[in-house]
Each structure stands twice: as structure tokens, then as C-alpha cells.
C-alpha positions as CSV (number, residue, x, y, z in Angstrom):
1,X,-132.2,115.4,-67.1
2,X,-129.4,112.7,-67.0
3,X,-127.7,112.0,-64.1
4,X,-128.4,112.6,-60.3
5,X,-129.2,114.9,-58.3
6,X,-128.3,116.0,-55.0
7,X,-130.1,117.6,-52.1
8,X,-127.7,120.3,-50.8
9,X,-130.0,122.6,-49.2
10,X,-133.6,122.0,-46.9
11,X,-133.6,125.5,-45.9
12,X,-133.8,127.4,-49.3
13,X,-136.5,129.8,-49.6
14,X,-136.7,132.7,-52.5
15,X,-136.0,135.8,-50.7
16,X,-136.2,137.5,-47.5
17,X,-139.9,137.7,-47.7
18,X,-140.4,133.8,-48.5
19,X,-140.6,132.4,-44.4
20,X,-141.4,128.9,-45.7
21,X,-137.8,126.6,-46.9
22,X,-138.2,124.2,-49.5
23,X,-135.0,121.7,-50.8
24,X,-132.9,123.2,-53.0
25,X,-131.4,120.5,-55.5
26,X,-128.4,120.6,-57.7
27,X,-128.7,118.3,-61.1
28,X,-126.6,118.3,-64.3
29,X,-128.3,121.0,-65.8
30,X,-130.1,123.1,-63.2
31,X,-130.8,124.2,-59.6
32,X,-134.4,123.2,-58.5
33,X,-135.9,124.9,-55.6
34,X,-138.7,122.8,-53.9
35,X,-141.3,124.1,-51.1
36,X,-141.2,122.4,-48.4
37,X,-144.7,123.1,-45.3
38,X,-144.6,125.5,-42.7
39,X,-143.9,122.1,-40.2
40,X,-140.4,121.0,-42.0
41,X,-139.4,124.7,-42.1
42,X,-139.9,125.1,-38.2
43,X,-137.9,121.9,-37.9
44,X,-134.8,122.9,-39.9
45,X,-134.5,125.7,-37.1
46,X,-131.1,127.0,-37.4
47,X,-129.5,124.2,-39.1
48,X,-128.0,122.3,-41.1
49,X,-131.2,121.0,-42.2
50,X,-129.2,117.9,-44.4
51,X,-127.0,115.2,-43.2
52,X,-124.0,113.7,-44.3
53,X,-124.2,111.8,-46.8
54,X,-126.0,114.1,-48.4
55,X,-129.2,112.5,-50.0
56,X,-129.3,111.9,-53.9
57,X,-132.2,111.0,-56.4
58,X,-132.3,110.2,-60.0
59,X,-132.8,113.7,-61.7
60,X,-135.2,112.6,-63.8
61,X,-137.0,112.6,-60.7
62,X,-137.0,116.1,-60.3
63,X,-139.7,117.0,-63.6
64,X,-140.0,121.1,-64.5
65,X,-143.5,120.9,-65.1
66,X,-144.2,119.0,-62.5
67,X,-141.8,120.7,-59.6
68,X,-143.1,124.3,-61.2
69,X,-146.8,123.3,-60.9
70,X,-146.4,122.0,-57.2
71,X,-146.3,125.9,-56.1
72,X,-145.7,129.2,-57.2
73,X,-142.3,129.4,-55.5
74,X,-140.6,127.0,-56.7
75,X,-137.9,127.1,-59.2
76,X,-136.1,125.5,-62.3
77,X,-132.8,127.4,-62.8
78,X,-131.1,125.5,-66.2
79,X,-127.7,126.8,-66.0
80,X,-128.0,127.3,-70.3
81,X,-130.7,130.1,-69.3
82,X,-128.3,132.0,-67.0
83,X,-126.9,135.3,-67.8
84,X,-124.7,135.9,-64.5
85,X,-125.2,134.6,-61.2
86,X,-123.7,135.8,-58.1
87,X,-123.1,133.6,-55.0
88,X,-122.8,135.6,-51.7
89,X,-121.9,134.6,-48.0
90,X,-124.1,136.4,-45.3
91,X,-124.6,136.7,-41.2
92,X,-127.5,134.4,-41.0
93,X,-127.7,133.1,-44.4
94,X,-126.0,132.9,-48.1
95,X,-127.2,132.8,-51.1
96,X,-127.7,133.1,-55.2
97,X,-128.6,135.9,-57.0
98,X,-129.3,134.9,-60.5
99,X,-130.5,136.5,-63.7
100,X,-131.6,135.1,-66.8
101,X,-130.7,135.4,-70.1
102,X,-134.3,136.8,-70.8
103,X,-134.0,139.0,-68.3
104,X,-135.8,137.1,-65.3
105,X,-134.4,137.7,-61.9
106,X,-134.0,134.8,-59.2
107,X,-132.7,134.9,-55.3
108,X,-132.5,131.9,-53.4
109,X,-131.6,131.9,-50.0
110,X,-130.1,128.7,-47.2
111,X,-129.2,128.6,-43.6
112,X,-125.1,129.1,-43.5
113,X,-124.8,125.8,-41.4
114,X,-126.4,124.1,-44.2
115,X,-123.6,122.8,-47.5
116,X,-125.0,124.2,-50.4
117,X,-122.4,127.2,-50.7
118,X,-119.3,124.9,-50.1
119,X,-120.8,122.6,-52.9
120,X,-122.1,125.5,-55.3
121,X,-118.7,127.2,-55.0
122,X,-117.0,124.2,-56.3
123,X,-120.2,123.6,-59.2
124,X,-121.1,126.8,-60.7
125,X,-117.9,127.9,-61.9
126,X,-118.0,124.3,-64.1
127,X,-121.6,125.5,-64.8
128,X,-121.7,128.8,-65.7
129,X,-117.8,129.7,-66.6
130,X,-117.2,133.3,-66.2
131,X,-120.8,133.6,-65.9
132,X,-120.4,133.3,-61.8
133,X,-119.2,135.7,-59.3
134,X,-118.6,136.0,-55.7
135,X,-119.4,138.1,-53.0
């Protein structure tokens, strides 16, 4: 992965189920969800768990193998792999509903205080084309 990425989200988690956040990253190619402990999770409380200027890394930095053998939950979304994505806005939170080409389904969740749905409204339609939709 080229490029940086940026750290848009510390309040993603992978469903309503999934109590624990975790940083939820935007690169060139790919969204990568990253479990964050029960301790950083309590401290986000309702948000926004990122500041302004939003924090950036190399995005080589951010490995697949190595982010998807950290823990089961997290996630390496390559934007080639998508089929259709939708991004939603909600009460408490918004979100991502994804679904892979192969046929793999993905839900990431975020605290609506926190960027990432400003910033992924802007992104994914340069990503994924007519591959993104809103609700």
C-alpha cells in the first residue's frame, strides 16, 4: 500500500454486537478496521474519539496479515474486492455495510460525533464509483 493513511474513526466496531471500538483507517486501497481494549473503548465515550488534525501514518504501516492476525475482528476492506457498499447515517451511530465481490458481508459501525462519514462520503464514491450508495 502506497500512500498514507488516515485515522478517521476510534470508535469503529463490526456490528451491534461488537462492544469493543477499534480505529478504523482509510488508505489508497482499503478501509482497515483495528481493535482497540475494552480501556480505550470506555474512554471514547460518546465522542469524537479523533482530533483535528486528524492523525496520519504511512500505509504501509497498516500490513493485512499482520492487522488480520492481531484479532479476529479486524478487517481489511480493498476497495477492488467490493461489490456494493452502502453508507448510512443513524441516531447513535453511522455506518458501512459492505459486500464482497465473493460474496462476504462486512458492517462497520462509528460514533456520529466522530468524522469518518463526512470523509467517507467524499472518498468512496472516488473508490468504488457506482459501486456506493446512501442511506
Amino acid at each position: 500500500m502506497g500512500g498514507s493513511s488516515q485515522l478517521i474513526s476510534r470508535s469503529c466496531t463490526t456490528g451491534w454486537a461488537d462492544w469493543i471500538h477499534g480505529e478504523l483507517w482509510l488508505s489508497p486501497t482499503a478501509l482497515v478496521r483495528r481493535r482497540l481494549s475494552f480501556n480505550a473503548s470506555r474512554a471514547n465515550g460518546y465522542g469524537p474519539s479523533v482530533s483535528d488534525p486528524l492523525p496520519v501514518v504511512p500505509a504501509a504501516d497498516l500490513d493485512r496479515g499482520r492487522v488480520l492476525a492481531e484479532h479476529r475482528t479486524n478487517k481489511v476492506i480493498a476497495f477492488g474486492d467490493v461489490g456494493s457498499a452502502t453508507l448510512f447515517r443513524g441516531r447513535t451511530a453511522h455506518g458501512l455495510k459492505v459486500v464482497m465481490v465473493g460474496g462476504e458481508r462486512h458492517k462497520l459501525l462509528w460514533l456520529v460525533r466522530d468524522p469518518a462519514f463526512a470523509i467517507l462520503s467524499g472518498a468512496l464514491p472516488a473508490q468504488l464509483g457506482s459501486r456506493v450508495s446512501f442511506r
